[in-house]
PAVOKE-103571 format. One record per residue (C-alpha): residue in one letter; chain; y negated, z negated, x. Coordinates in Angstrom, 3 decimals, padded with zeros to 6 digits. Each point is the difference from the previous one (the first is absolute). Layout:
<pts>
residuo=A	cadena=A	north=Y	up=Z	east=X
...
</pts>
This chain:
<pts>
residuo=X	cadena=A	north=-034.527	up=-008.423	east=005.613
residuo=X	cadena=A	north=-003.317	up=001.659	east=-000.341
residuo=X	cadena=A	north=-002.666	up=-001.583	east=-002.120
residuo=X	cadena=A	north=-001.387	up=000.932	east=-003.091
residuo=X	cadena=A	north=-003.640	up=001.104	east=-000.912
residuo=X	cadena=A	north=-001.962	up=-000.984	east=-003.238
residuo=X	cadena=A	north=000.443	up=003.658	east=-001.217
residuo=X	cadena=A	north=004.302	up=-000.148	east=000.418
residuo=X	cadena=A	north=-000.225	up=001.796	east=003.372
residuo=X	cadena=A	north=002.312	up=-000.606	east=003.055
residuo=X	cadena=A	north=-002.083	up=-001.554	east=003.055
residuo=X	cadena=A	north=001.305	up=000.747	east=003.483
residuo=X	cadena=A	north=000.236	up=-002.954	east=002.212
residuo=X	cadena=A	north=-003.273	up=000.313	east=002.427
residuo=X	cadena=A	north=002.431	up=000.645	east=002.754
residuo=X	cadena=A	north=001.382	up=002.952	east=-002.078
residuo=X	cadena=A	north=-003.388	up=001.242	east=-000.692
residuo=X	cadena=A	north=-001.519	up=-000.089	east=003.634
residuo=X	cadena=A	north=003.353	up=001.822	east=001.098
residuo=X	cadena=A	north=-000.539	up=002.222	east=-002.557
residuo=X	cadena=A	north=-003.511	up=000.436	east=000.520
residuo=X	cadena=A	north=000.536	up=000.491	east=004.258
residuo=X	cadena=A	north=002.771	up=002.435	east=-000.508
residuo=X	cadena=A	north=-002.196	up=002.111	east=-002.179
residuo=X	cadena=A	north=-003.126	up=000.222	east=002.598
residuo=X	cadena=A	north=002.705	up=001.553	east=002.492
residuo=X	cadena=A	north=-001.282	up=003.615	east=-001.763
residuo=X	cadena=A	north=-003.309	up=-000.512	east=-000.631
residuo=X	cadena=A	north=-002.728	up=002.872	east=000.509
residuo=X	cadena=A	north=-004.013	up=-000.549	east=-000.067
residuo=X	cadena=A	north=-003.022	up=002.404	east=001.349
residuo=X	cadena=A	north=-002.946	up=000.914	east=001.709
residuo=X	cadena=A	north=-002.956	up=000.894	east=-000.135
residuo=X	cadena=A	north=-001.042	up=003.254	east=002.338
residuo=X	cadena=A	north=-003.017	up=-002.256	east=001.749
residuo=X	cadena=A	north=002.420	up=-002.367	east=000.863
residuo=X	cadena=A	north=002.045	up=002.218	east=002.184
residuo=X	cadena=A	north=-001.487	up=-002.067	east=002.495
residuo=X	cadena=A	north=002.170	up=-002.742	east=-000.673
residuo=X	cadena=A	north=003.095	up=001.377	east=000.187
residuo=X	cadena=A	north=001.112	up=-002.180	east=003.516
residuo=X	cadena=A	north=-000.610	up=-002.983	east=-002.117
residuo=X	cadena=A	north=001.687	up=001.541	east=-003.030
residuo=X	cadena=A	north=002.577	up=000.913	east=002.493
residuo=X	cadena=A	north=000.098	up=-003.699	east=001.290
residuo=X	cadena=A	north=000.744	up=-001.262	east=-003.381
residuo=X	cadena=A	north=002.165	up=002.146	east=-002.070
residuo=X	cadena=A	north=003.851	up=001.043	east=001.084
residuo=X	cadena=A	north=000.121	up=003.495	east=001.474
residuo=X	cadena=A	north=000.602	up=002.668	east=-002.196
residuo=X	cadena=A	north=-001.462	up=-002.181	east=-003.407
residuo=X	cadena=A	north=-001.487	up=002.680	east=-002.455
residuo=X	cadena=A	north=-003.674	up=-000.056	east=000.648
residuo=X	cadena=A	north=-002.395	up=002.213	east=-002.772
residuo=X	cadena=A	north=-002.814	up=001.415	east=000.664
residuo=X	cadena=A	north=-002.188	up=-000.252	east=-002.411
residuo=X	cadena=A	north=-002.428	up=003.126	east=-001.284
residuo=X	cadena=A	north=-003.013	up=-002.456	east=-000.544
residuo=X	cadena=A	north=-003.477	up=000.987	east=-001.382
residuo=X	cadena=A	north=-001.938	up=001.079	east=003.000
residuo=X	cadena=A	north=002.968	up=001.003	east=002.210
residuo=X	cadena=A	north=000.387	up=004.113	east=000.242
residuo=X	cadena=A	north=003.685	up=001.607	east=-000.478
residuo=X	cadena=A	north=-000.152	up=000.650	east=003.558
residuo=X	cadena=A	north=-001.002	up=-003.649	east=001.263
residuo=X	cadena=A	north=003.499	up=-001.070	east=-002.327
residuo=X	cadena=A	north=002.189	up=002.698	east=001.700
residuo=X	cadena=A	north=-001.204	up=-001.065	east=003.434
residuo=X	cadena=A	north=000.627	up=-003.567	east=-000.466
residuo=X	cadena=A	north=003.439	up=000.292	east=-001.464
residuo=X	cadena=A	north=001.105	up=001.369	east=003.371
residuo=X	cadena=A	north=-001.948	up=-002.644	east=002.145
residuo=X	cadena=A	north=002.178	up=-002.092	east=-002.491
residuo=X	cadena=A	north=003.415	up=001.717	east=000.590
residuo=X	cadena=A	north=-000.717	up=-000.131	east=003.820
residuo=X	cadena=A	north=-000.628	up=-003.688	east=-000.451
residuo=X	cadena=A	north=003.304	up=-000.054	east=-000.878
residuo=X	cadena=A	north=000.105	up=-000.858	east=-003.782
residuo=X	cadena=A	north=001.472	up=002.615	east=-002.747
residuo=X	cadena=A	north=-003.479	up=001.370	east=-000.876
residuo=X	cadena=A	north=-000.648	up=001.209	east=-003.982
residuo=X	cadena=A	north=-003.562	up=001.669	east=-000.182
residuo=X	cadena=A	north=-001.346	up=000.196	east=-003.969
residuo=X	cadena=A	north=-000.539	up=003.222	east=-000.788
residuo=X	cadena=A	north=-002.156	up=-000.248	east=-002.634
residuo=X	cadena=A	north=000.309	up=003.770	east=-001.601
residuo=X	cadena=A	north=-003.895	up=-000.192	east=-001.778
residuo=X	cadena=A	north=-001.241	up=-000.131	east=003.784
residuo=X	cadena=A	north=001.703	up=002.838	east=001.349
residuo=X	cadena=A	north=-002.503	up=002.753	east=000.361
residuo=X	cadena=A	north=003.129	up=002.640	east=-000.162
residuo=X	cadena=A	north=003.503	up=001.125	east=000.465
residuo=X	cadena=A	north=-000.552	up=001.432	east=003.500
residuo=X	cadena=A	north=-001.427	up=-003.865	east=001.103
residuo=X	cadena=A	north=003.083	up=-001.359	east=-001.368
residuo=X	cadena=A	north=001.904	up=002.176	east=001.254
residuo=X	cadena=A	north=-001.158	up=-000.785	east=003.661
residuo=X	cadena=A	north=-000.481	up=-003.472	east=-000.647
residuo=X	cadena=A	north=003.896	up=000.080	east=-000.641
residuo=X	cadena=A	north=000.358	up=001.687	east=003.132
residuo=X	cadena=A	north=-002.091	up=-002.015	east=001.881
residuo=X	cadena=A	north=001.846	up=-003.082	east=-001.033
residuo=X	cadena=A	north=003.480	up=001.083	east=000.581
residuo=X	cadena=A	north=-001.337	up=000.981	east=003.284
residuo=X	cadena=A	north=-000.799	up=-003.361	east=000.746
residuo=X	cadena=A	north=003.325	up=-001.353	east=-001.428
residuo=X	cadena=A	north=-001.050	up=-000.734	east=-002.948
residuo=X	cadena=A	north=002.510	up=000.736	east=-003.631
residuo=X	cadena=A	north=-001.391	up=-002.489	east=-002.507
residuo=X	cadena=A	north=-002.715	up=000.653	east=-002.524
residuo=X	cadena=A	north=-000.822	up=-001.743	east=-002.614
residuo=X	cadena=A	north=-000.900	up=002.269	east=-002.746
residuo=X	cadena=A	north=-003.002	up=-001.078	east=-002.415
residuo=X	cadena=A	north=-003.016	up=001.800	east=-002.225
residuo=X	cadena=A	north=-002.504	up=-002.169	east=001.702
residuo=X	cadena=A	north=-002.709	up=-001.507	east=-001.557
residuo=X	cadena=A	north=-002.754	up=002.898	east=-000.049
residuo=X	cadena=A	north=-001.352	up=000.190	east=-003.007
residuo=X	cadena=A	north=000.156	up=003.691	east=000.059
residuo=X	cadena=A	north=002.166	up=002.292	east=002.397
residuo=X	cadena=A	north=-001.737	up=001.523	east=003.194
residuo=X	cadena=A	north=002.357	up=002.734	east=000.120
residuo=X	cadena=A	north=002.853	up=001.855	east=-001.647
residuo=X	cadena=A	north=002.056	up=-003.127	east=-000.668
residuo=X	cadena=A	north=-000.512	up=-002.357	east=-003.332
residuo=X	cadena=A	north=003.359	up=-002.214	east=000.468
residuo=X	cadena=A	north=002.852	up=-000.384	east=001.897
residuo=X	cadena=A	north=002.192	up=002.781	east=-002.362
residuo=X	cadena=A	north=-002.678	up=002.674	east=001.039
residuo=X	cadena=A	north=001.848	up=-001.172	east=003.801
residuo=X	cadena=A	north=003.218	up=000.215	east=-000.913
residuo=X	cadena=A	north=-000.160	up=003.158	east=-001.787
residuo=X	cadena=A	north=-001.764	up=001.470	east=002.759
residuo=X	cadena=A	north=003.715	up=-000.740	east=002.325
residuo=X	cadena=A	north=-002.581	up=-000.722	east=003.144
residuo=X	cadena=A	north=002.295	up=-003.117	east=000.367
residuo=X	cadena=A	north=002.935	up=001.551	east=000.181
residuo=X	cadena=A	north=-001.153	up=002.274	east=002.048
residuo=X	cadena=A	north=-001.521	up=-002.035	east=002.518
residuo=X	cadena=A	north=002.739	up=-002.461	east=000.705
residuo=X	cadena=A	north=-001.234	up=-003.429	east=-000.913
residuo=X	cadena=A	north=003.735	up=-001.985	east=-000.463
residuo=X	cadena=A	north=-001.613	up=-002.692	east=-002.464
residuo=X	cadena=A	north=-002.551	up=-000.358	east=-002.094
residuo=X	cadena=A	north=-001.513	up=-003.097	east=-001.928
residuo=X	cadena=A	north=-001.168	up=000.379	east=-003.349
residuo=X	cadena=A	north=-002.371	up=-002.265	east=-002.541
residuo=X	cadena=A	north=001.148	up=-002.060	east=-002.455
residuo=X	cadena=A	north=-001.897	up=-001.601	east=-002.224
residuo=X	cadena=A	north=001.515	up=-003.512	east=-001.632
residuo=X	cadena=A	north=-003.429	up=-000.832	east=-001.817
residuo=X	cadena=A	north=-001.199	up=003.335	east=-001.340
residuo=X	cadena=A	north=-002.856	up=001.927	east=001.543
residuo=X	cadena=A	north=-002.920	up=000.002	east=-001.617
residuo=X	cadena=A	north=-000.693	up=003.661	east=000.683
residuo=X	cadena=A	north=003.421	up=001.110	east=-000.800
residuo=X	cadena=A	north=001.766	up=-000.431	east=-003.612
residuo=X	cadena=A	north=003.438	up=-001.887	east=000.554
residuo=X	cadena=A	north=002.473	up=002.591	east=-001.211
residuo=X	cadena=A	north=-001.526	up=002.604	east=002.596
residuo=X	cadena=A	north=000.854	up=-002.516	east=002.822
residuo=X	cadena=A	north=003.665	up=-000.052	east=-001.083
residuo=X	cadena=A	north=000.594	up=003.342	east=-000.715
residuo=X	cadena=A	north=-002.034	up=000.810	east=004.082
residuo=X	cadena=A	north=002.901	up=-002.824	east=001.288
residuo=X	cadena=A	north=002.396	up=001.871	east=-002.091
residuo=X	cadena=A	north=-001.066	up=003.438	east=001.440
residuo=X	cadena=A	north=-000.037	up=-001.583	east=003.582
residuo=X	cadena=A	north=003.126	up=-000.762	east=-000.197
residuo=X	cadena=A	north=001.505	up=003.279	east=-001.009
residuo=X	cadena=A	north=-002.141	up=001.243	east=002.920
residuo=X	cadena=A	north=001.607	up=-002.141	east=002.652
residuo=X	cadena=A	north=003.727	up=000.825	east=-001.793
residuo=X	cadena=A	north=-001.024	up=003.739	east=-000.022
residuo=X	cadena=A	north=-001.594	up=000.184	east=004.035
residuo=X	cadena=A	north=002.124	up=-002.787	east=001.687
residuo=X	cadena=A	north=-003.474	up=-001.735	east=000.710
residuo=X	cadena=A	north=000.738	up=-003.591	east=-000.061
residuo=X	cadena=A	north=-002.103	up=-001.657	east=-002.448
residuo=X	cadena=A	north=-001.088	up=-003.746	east=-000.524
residuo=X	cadena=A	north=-002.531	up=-001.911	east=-002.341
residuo=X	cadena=A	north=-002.759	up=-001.979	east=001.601
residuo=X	cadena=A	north=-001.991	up=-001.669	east=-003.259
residuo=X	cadena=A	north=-002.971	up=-000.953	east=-000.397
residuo=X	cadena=A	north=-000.424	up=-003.517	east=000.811
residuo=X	cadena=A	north=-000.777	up=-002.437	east=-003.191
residuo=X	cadena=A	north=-000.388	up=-003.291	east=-000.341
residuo=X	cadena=A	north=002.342	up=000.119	east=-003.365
residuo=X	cadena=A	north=003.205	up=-000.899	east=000.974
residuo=X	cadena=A	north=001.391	up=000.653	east=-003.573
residuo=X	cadena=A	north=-001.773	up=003.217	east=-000.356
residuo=X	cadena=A	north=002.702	up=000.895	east=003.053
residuo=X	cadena=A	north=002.783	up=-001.170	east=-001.553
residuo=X	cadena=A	north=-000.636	up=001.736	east=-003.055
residuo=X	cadena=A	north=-000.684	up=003.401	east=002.312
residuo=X	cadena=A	north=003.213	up=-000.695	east=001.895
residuo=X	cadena=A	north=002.138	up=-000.083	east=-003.707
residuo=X	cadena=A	north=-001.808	up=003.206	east=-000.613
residuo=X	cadena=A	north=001.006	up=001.634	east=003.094
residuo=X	cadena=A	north=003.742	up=-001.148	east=-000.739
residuo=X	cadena=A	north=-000.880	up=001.595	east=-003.610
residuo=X	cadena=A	north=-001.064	up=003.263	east=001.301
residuo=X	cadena=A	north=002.578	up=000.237	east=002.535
residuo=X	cadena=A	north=-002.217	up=-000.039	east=002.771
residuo=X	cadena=A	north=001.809	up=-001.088	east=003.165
residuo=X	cadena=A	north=-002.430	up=000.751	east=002.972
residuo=X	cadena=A	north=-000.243	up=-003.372	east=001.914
residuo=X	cadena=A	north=-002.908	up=-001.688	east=-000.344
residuo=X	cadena=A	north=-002.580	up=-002.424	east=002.194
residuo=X	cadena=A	north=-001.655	up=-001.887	east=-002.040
residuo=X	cadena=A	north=-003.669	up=-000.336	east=000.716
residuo=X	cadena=A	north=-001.681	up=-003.369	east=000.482
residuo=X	cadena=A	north=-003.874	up=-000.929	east=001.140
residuo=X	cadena=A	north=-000.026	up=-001.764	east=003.189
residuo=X	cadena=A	north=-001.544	up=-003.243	east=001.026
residuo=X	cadena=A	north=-003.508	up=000.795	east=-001.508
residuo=X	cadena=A	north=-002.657	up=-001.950	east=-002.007
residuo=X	cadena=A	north=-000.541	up=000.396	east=-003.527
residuo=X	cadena=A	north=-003.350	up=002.151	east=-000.069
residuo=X	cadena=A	north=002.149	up=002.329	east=002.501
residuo=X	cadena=A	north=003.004	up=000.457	east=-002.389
residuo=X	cadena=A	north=-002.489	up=000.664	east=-003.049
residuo=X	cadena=A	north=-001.656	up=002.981	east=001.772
residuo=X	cadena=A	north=003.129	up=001.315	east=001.068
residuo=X	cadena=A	north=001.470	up=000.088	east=-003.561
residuo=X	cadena=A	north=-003.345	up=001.556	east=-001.319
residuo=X	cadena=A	north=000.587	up=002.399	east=002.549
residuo=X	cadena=A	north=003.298	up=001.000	east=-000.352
residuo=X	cadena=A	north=-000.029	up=000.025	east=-004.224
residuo=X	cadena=A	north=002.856	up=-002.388	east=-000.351
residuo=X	cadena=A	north=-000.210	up=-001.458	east=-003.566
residuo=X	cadena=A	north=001.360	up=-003.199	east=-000.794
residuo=X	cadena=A	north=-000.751	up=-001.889	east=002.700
residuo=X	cadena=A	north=-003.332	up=001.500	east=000.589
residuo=X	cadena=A	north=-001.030	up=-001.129	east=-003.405
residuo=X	cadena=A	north=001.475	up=-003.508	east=000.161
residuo=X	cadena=A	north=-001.904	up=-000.428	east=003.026
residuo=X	cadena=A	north=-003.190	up=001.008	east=-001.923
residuo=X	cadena=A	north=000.151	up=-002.174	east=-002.783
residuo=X	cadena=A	north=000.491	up=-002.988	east=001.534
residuo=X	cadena=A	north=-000.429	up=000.315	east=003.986
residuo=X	cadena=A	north=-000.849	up=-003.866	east=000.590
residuo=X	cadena=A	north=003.072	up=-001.162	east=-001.037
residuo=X	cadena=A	north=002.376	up=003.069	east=001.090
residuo=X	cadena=A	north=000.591	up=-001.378	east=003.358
residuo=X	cadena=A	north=001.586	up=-003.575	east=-001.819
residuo=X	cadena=A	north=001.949	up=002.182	east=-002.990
residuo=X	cadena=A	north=004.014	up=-000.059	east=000.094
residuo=X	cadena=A	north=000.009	up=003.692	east=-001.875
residuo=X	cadena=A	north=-001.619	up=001.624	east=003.456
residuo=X	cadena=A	north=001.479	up=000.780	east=003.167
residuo=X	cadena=A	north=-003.743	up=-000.695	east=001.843
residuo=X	cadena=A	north=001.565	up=-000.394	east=003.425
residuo=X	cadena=A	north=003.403	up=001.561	east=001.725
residuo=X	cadena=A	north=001.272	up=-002.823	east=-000.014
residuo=X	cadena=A	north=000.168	up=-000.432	east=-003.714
residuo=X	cadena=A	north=001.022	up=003.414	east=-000.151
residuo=X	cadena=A	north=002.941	up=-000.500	east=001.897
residuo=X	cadena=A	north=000.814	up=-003.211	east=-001.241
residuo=X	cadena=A	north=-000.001	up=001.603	east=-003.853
residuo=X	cadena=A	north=001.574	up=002.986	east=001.169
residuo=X	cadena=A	north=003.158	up=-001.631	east=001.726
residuo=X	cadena=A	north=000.499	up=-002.709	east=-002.709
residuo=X	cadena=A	north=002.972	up=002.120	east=-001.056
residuo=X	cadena=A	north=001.764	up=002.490	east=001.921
residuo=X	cadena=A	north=-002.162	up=003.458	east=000.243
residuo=X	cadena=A	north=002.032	up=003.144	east=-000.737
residuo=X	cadena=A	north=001.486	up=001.690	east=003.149
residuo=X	cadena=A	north=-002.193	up=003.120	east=-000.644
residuo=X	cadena=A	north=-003.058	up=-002.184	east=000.968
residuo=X	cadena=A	north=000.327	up=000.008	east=003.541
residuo=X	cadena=A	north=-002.886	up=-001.665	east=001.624
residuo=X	cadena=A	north=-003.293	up=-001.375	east=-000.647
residuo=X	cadena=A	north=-003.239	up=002.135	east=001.355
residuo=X	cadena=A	north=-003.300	up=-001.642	east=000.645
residuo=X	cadena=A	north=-002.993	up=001.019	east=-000.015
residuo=X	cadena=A	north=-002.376	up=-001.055	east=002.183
residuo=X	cadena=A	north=-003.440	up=001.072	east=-001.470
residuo=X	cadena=A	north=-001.752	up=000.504	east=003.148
residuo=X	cadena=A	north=001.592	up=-002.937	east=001.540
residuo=X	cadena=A	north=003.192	up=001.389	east=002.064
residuo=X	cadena=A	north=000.120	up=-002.583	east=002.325
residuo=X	cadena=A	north=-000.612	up=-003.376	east=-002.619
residuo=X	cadena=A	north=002.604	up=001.840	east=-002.087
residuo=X	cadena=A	north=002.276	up=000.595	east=003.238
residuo=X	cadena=A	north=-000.100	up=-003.583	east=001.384
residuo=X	cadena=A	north=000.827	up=-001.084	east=-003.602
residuo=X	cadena=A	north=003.164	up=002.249	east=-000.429
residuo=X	cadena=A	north=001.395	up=-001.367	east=003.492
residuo=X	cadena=A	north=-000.231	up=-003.795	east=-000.830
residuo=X	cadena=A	north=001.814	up=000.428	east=-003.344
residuo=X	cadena=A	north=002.212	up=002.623	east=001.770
residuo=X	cadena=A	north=000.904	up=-002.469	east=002.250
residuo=X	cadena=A	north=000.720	up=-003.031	east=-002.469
residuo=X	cadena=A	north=-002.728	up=-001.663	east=001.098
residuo=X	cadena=A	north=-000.762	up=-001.309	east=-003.515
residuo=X	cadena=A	north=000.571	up=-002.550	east=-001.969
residuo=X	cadena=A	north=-000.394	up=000.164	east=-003.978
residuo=X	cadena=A	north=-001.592	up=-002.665	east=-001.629
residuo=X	cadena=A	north=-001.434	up=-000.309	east=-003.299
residuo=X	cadena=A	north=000.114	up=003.805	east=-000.501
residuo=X	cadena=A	north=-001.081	up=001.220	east=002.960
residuo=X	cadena=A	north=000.573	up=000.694	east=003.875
residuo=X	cadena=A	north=-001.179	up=-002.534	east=002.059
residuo=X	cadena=A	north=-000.105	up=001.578	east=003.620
residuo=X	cadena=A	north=001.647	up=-001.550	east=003.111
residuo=X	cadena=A	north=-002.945	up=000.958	east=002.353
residuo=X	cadena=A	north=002.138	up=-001.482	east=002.747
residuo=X	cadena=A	north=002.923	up=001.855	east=-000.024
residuo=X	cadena=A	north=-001.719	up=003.046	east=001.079
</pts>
């Protein structure tokens, strides 16, 4: 029989939960950044072949330097996703080769985002202007991730994010490009269970990964949520960072993510976790492979790692 929490909830057994929690990491995805293409054969050593690896457009990597590591990424063997962060993209003719480029080097993932530019560089101001544009159909990329965005965006009012996930989807039904949801991570677990009820709500079926920081410290996560505009959890952080790391409403580390996340049963339309690394592939790699591997134990709400079994 399963115990009982304080608020009337069913606990899993630990034993249930660490299944639960090792079955789920089977799927997971994280990234790249394009200067650390250079660790790849550690990457390599680390992660099971074929593991969706990202590639992340960061601030002071070009478009090109992101399409030329996503194929040093495929030919490392993983199932490379570049960003293709649309506000970067100088025009439709660079896309358009870019596309080629990467299909020539095996590559038929994207993952499909406006990119955080404050103002366009070229002809594109979102993702839509893409889609309208057919250059994806066109080119023959098979899948393509797109954002979604369980805390808000701070640049981006919430009903325009569902009806963009609403119009996504009729995109992928309409083309027969297959279509899944990588969100944002957060550190709000039920800001994503509220988001997940709205996606039922909405009809929304596109499977999801569910984005969660990776092993970083506290000051890292911060600037990464500034960054990125997520809302609640940026602003919780804010008003009270000293005692953020300690509080039982955040998800500060993965493994409190997970731990809140898998509680109950997950919905099958959220299909694996994604984590990103922040700069830190092969921390966030080594991380993924213990708990992966079982080599955990949970105690007192979080992972303690079996540094031996590895």
């Amino acid at each position: 029989m399963p115990n009982i929490s304080q608020s009337g909830r069913a606990v899993p057994a630990i034993s249930d939960l660490k299944s639960r929690i090792v079955t789920f990491m089977r799927g997971a995805s994280t990234e790249i950044t394009p200067s650390e293409e250079s660790r790849l054969p550690e990457l390599a050593g680390l992660l099971p072949p074929r593991t969706a690896v990202y590639i992340a457009h960061t601030p002071h990597a070009s478009f090109a330097q992101v399409i030329h590591a996503a194929i040093a990424v495929r030919r490392a063997g993983f199932l490379a996703t570049p960003h293709i962060a649309v506000r970067r993209v100088p025009d439709s003719g660079t896309l358009r080769a870019a596309f080629a480029e990467l299909r020539a080097g095996g590559v038929e993932d994207i993952l499909l985002i406006a990119g955080d530019a404050p103002r366009p560089v070229g002809e594109f101001s979102g993702t839509l202007d893409v889609l309208e544009s057919r250059i994806i159909e066109e080119s023959g990329i098979a899948r393509m991730g797109i954002a979604g965005h369980p805390e808000g965006h701070n640049a981006v009012a919430t009903p325009l994010l569902w009806e963009a996930l609403e119009s996504k989807q009729a995109f992928a039904a309409r083309t027969g490009v297959r279509a899944h949801i990588v969100t944002q991570f957060g550190l709000d677990g039920a800001a994503f269970r509220r988001w997940e009820r709205e996606l039922m709500r909405r009809r929304i079926l596109l499977p999801v990964r569910i984005g969660i920081a990776g092993p970083a410290p506290m000051a890292k996560l911060l600037h990464f949520a500034i960054q990125c505009g997520i809302g609640a959890s940026m602003r919780a952080l804010m008003r009270n960072l000293s005692s953020a790391a300690n509080s039982s409403d955040l998800a500060t580390t993965p493994d409190r993510h997970l731990l809140g996340l898998l509680q109950t049963p997950v919905s099958a339309q959220i299909v694996a976790p994604h984590f990103f690394a922040f700069g830190g592939a092969l921390e966030t790699a080594r991380w993924m492979q213990k708990i992966a591997a079982g080599a955990f134990e949970i105690e007192a709400g979080q992972f303690k790692i079996q540094e031996h079994q590895l």
